[in-house]
N, C-alpha and C positions, 0 to 999 in steps of 0.2 A: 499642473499636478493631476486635476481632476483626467484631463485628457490622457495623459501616461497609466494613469490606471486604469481607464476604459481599455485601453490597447493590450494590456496586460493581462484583461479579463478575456478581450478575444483572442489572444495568444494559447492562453489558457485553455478553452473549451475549445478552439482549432481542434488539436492533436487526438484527442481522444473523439470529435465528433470524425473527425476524417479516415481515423482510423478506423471506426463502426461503417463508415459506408463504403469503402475501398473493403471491406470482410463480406459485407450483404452484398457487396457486387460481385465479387469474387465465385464467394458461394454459388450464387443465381447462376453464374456463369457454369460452375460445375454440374450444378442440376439439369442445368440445358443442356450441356453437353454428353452426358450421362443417361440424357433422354426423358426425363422427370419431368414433371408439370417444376417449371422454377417462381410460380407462387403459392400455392396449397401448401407446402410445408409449412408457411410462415403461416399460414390461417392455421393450420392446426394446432400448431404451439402457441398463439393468440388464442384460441378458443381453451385451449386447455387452461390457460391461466385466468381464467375465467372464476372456475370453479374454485370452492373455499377451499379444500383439502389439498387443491395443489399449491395455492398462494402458499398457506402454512408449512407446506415443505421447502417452498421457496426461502421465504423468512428464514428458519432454522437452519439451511442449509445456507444462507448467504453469512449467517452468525458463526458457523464455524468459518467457513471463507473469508471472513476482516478479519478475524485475529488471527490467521495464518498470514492473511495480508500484511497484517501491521507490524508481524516479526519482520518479514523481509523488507516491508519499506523502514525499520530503526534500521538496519544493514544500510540499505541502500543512501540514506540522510547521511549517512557515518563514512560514503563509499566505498561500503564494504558489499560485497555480494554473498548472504548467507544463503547458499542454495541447501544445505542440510534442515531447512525448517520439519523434511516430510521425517526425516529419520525423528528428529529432535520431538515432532506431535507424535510417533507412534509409540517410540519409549517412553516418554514420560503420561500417556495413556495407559498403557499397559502395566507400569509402576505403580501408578495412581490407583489403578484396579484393584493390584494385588493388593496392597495397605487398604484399598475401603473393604475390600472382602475378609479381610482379617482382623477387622477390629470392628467393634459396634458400639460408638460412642452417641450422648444426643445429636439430635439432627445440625442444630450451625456446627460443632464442635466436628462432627465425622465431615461435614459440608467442607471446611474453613482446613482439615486435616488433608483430604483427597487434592483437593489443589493446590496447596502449599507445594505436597509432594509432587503433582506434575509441572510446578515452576521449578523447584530444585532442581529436577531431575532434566529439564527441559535447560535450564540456564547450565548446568555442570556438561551438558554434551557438546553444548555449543561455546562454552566456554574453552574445552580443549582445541578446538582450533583457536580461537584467540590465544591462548597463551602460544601454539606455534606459532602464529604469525608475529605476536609479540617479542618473543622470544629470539625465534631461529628465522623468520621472513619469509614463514611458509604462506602461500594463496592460500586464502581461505574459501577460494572456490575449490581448489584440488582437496584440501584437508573435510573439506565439507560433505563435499562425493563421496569419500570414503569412510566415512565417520554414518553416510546411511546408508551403507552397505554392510558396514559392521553392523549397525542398529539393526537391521534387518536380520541378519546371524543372531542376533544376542535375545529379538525376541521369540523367535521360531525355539532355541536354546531354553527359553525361561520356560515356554508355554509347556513346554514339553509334559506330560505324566508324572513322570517319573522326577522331575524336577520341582515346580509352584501350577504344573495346569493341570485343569482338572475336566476329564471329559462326559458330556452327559449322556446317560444312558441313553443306547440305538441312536448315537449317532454322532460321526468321524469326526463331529469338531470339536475344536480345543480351547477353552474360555480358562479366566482364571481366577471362576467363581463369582458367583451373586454378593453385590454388594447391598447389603441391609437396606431396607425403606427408609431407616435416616439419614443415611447420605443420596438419596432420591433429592435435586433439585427439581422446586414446585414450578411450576410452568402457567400459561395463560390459557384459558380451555377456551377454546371456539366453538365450539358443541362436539356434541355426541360422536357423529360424521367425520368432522373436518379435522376432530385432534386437536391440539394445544401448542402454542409456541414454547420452543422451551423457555425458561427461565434465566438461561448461561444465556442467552441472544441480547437479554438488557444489560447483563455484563459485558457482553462483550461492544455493545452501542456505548456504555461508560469508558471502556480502555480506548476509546477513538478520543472522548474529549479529552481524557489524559493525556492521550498523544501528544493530543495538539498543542493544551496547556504545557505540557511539560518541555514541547518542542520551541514553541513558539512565546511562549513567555517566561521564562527561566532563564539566569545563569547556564545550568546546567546544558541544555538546551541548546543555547548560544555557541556553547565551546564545542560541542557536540556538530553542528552544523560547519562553526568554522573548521574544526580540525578535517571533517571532509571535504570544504573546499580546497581547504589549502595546508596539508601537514606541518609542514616548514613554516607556516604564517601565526600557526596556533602556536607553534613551539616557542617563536620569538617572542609572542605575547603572552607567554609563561604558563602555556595550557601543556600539560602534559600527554602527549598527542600517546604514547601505549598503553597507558590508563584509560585515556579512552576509548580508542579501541575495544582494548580486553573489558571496558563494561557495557560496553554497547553489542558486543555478541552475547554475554551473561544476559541484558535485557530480550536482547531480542529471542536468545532460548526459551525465557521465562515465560515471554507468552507464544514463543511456539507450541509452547506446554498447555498455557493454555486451548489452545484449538480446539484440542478432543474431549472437552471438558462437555460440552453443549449437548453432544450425540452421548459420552458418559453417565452422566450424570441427569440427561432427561430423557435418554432413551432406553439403549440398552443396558443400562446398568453392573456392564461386564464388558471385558477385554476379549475378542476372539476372533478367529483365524479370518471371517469376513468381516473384522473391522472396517471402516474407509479408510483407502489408502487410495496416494496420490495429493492429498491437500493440499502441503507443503511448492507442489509445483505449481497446482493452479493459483496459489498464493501469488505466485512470482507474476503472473499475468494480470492478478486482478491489482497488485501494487504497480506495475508499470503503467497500466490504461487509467488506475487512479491519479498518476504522478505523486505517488506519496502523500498526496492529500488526503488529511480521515475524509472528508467527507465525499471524494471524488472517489474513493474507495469502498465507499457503502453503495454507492450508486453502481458501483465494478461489480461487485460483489455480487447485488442483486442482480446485474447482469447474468452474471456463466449462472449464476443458480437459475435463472428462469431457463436458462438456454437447460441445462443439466435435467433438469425435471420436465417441462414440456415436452422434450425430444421423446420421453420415454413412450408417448403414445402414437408415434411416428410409425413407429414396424404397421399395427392396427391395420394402417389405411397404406400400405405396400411401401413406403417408405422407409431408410433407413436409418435407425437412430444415431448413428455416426455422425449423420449431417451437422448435429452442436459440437463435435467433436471437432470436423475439419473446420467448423465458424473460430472457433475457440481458437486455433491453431493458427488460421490468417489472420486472428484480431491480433496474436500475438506477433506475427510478423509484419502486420499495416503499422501497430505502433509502434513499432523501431524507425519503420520508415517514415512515416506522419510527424512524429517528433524532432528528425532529423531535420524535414522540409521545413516546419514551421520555425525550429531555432535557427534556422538559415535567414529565414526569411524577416523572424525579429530581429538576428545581428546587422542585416541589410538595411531592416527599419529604423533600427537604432542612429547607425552613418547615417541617414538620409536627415534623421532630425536633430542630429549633430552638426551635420554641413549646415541646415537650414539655421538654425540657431546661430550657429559662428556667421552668416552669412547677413542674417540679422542686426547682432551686434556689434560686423563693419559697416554697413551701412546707417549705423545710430553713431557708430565714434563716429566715418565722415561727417555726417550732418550737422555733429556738435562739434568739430573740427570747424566747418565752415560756419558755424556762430557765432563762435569765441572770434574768427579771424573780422568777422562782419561789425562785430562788438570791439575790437581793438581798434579796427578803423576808423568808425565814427570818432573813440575817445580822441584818439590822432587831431581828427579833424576838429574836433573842441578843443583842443588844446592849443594850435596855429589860428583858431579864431581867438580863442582870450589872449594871445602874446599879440597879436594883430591891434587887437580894440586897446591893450592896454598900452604897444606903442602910439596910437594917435594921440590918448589920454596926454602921455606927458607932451607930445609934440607940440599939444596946447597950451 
């Protein structure tokens, strides 16, 4: 047992270390080719993370990054692919705004209100693809596409003027309004300099061990995992495989919603046209390089953020800040391929210790095959000696 699980562990960190160096090789290779010093970039984003100000952006930025993650790895556990996380965190950010700017309740109460509203609002978008795939057995990859492309229409639609946005004076962009100092989530101050982590980043390191707990030791959980291995297997064992479904998109919206809660509510404190956008998909990369694991997934996470922030001081020194972009991009294509090779290679491993095993225990039946026969034979032989010794007996 213990040996099966050591194999397991290096099965496990395989895919995603091989995936990281088949991206850095890659890369190097582009830089070379490209005509670039193909080490100095890497020093330069090592040096920059050096410094406190950019860690703490790292952090913050890797906290909205797991719970974008963690929407799409409940999808992916469920084998559902919700690729609408990015519409799902930008609507229910921008809802979330609108309600904290319009109402001024005490601090937990406006706190405890503003995210409510962006899980509702987050679980009801993602929810309508569940219900069509429940329903009518629509992909909820196609339904998802298009549900953040409506999201997209609907909040350019909201922001509008003349509609809930409100613009500020001398100048083109469109917010939708300051949301009061009580709904201000409190953060961890680093000094002066460096800025403060925000405060939603320890929430969102709590909804990983949620995850886990609620993935990994629950009922819930349980039926959750089987019904994505096996629909038809769940179904016979009286799990209602569209139920789950339809509440495992509902989940997984709920904390797409959460996402933009981090940069909301510790930073800019309002919805507007240069929000971040895009999370949703780097989501998708930092849950596959995590393998669904919370915890492989913090470490992902922390990844593309150091790669996302570092990069930025690249142009400086004549380099192009793209370079985290195109790393980003083959990490996302090494671990399609890295985890292909290594599940190949464990079902390989598997027969090999399958044969060995059955190969094993023919040769312990022979052995005990030829003991018993060894053991039957002496008896034999003690038996024609007692009939032997007990006919002389009477012959005397």
């Amino acid at each position: 047992m213990k040996k099966l699980d050591k194999d397991r562990l290096i099965l496990g960190f395989a895919g995603p270390v091989l995936a990281l160096v088949v991206a850095i090789a890659l890369t190097t290779v582009v830089l070379f080719v490209s005509g670039s010093d193909p080490v100095e970039p890497y020093r330069i984003m090592f040096e920059s993370a050096t410094y406190v100000d950019i860690q703490v952006l790292i952090v913050n930025q890797a906290g909205t990054y797991y719970l974008a993650a963690l929407a799409v790895a409940i999808g992916f556990r469920m084998n559902l692919f919700n690729i609408g996380v990015d519409g799902q965190y930008r609507l229910a950010a921008m809802m979330a705004a609108l309600v904290g700017a319009s109402v001024d309740l005490p601090g937990p109460l406006q706190i405890a209100l503003i995210v409510i509203v962006a899980m509702l609002v987050g679980a009801f978008w993602s929810g309508i693809a569940g219900i069509l795939k429940t329903t009518r057995g629509v992909s909820e990859v196609v339904s998802t596409i298009m549900l953040n492309s409506i999201a997209t229409s609907l909040v350019a639609w909201l922001i509008l003027p003349k509609n809930f946005g409100v613009q500020p004076a001398g100048s083109n962009n469109l917010t939708t309004g300051d949301i009061p100092e009580s709904g201000w989530f409190p953060g961890l101050s680093m000094g002066a300099e460096a800025g403060e982590i925000y405060g939603f980043t320890f929430v969102a390191a709590a909804c990983g061990i949620l995850y886990w707990f609620v993935l990994g030791r629950t009922r819930f959980g349980f039926d959750l995992r089987a019904t994505g291995a096996s629909e038809s297997a769940a179904q016979a064992s009286g799990v209602d495989a569209k139920k789950m479904i339809l509440t495992s998109m509902l989940i997984s919206g709920g904390v797409a919603g959460l996402a933009g809660m981090p940069t909301l509510l510790g930073d800019t404190h309002t919805y507007s046209l240069d929000f971040p956008t895009g999370i949703g998909f780097t989501g998708i990369t930092i849950a596959l390089l995590g393998r669904n694991n919370p915890l492989g997934i913090a470490f992902s996470a922390l990844l593309i953020a150091f790669l996302d922030k570092t990069s930025a001081s690249l142009d400086q020194y004549g380099y192009e800040k793209e370079i985290a972009t195109i790393m980003q991009g083959l990490i996302v294509i090494s671990v399609v391929v890295s985890y292909e090779l290594v599940r190949r290679y464990g079902l390989r491993r598997q027969q090999q210790k399958v044969g060995e095993e059955l190969a094993a225990g023919g040769a312990l039946a022979t052995a005990h095959t030829a003991g018993r026969s060894g053991a039957d034979g002496d008896d034999r032989g003690d038996e024609n000696n007692n009939g032997k010794n007990q006919k002389e007996g009477a012959a005397l």
